[in-house]
C-alpha positions as CSV (number, residue, x, y, z in Angstrom):
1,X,47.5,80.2,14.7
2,X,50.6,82.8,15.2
3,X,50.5,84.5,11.9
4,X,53.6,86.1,12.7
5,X,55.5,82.6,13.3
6,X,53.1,80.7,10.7
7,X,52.7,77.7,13.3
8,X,49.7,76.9,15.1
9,X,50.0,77.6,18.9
10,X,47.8,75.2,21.9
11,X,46.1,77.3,23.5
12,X,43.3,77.7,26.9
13,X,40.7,75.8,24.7
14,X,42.8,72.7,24.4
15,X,43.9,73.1,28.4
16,X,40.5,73.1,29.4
17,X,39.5,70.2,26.7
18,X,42.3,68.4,28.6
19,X,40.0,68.1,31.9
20,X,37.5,65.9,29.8
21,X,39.9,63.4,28.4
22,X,41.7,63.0,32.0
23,X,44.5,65.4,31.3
24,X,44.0,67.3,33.9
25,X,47.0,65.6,35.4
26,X,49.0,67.2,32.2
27,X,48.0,70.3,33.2
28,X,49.2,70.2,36.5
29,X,52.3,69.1,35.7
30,X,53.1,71.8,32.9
31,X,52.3,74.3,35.8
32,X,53.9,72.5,39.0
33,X,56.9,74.3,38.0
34,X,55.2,77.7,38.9
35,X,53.3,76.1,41.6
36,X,56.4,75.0,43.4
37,X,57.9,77.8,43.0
38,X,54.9,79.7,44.6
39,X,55.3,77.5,47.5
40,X,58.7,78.1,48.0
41,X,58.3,82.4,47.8
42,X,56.0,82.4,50.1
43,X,57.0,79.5,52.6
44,X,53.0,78.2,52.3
45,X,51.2,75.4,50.8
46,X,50.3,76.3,47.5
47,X,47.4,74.6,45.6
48,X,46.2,74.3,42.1
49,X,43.0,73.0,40.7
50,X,41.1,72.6,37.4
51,X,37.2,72.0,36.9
52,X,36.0,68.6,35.3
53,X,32.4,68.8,35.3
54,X,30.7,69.5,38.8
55,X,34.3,68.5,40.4
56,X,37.1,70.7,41.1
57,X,40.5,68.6,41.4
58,X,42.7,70.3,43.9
59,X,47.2,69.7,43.6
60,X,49.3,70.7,46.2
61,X,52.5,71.5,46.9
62,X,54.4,72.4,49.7
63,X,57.2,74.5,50.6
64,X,60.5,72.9,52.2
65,X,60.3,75.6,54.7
66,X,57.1,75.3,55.6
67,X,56.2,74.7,59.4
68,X,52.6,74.5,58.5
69,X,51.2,71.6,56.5
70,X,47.4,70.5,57.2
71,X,47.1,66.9,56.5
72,X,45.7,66.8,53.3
73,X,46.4,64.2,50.0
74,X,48.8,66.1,47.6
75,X,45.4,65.8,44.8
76,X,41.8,65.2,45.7
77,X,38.4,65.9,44.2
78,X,35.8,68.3,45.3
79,X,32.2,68.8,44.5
80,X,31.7,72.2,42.6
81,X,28.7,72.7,45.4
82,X,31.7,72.8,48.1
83,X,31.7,76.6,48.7
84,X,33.8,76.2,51.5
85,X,36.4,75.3,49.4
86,X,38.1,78.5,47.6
87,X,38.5,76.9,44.9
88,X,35.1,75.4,44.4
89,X,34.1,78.9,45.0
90,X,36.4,80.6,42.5
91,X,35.3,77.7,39.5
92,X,31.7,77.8,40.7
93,X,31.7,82.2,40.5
94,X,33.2,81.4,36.9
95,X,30.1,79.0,35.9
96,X,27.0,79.9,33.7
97,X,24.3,80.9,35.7
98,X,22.4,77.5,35.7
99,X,25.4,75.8,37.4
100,X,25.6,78.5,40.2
101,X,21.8,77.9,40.7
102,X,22.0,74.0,40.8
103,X,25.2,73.5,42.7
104,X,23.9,76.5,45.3
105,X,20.5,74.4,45.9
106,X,22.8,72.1,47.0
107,X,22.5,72.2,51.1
108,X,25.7,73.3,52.8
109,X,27.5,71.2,55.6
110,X,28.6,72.8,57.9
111,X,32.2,72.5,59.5
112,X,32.8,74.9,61.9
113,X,31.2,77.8,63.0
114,X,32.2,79.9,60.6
115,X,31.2,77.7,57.5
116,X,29.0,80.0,55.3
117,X,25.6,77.9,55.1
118,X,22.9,80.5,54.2
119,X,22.0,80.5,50.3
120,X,22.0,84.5,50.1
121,X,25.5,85.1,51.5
122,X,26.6,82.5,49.4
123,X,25.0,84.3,46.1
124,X,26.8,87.0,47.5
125,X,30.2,85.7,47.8
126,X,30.3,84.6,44.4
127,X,29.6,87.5,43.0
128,X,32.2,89.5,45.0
129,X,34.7,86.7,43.9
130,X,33.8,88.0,40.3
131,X,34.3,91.5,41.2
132,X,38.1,91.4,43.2
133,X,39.1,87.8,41.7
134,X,39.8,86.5,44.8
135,X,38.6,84.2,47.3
136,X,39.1,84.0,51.0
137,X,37.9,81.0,53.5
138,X,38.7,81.9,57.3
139,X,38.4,78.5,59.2
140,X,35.2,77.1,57.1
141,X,36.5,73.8,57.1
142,X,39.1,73.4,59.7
143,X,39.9,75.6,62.5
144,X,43.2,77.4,62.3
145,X,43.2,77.1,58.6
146,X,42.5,80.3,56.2
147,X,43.3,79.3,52.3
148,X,42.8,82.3,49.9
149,X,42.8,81.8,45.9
150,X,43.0,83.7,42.5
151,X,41.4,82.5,39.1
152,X,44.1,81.8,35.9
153,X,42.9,82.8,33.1
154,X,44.6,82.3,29.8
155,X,42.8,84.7,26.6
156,X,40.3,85.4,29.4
157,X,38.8,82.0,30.2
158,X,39.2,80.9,33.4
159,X,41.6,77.5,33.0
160,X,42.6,77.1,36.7
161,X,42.8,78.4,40.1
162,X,45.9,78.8,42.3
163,X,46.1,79.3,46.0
164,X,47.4,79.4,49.5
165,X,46.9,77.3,52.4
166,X,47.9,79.9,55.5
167,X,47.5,79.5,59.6
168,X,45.3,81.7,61.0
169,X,47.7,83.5,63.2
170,X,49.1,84.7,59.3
171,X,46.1,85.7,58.3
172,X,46.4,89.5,58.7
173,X,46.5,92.4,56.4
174,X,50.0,92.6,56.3
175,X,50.5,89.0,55.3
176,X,47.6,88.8,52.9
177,X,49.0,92.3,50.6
178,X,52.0,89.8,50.3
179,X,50.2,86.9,49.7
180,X,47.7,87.9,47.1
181,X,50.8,90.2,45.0
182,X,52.5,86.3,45.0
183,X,49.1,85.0,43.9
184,X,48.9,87.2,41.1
185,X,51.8,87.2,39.6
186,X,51.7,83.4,39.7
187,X,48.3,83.2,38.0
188,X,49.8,86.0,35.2
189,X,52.3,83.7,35.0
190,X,50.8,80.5,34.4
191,X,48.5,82.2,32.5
192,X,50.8,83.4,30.6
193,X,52.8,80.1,29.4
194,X,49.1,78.6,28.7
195,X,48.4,81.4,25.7
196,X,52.3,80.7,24.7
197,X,51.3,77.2,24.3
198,X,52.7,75.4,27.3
199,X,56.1,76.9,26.4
């Protein structure tokens, strides 16, 4: 409730209630707007996803100007266990400790060569994701492809995840400063309009 206005407010419990009863679809919609947006600053795909269970559902959107755009549906879902995914890894990080455990027994495919497999380094990841909330895939799943991602958090409970999808040849220190400054701000942002109550 805002005491101050005397209404009661929606707030991150009902977004992530929304995943359960299929409204993840809502979600996405209230925070295309910022999505888009991100997509269009930064001239990359820009991707969003929510958790519903051991799945992570992934939106995309892409920029107008953008002369990079992997072939990919504009929502799909992903098996929490799919650490090659940064979003999988961002949602899985956030999990209690007996998800992480059950979703990391899972046994890794691997993509390309540089496709983290080995159960320690993938332990590792996660926690590091905890630490700098942020998660980077150099060419795990397809070569010449290097998404990064940033959790959304709304009255500090992790709601979402939003993202990039970049080339490889953009995938540089210079670009990523950029990149993960857009990132932020986005995820403040949506963040933000979550605690306001989808305002």
């Amino acid at each position: 409730m805002d005491a101050a206005a005397g209404v009661y407010r929606v707030g991150p419990a009902w977004a992530a209630s929304l995943c359960s009863l299929g409204g993840n679809l809502i979600l996405s919609e209230i925070l295309s707007r910022d999505l888009q947006a991100l997509a269009d600053t930064t001239g990359e795909g820009a991707t969003l996803s929510v958790r519903r269970g051991d799945q992570v559902q992934i939106f995309r959107a892409i920029s107008a100007s953008s002369s990079f755009a992997p072939v990919a549906p504009a929502s799909e879902l992903l098996p929490l266990s799919a650490y090659w995914n940064v979003h999988a890894r961002i949602h899985l990080a956030y999990s209690g400790e007996g998800t992480r455990k059950r979703m990391t027994a899972v046994p890794a495919i691997r993509y390309t060569d540089k496709t983290v497999t080995d159960r320690a380094a993938i332990a590792a990841g996660l926690a590091r994701v905890v630490a700098d909330r942020i998660a980077y895939s150099r060419e795990e799943h397809r070569k010449g492809v290097c998404p990064m991602a940033v959790p959304v958090f709304s009255k500090g409970d992790l709601v979402a995840a939003v993202g990039l999808i970049i080339p490889v040849e953009r995938f540089d220190e210079e670009h990523l400063e950029r990149y993960t400054r857009e990132l932020r701000a986005t995820a403040a942002a949506m963040g933000g309009r979550l605690e306001k109550g989808f305002a």
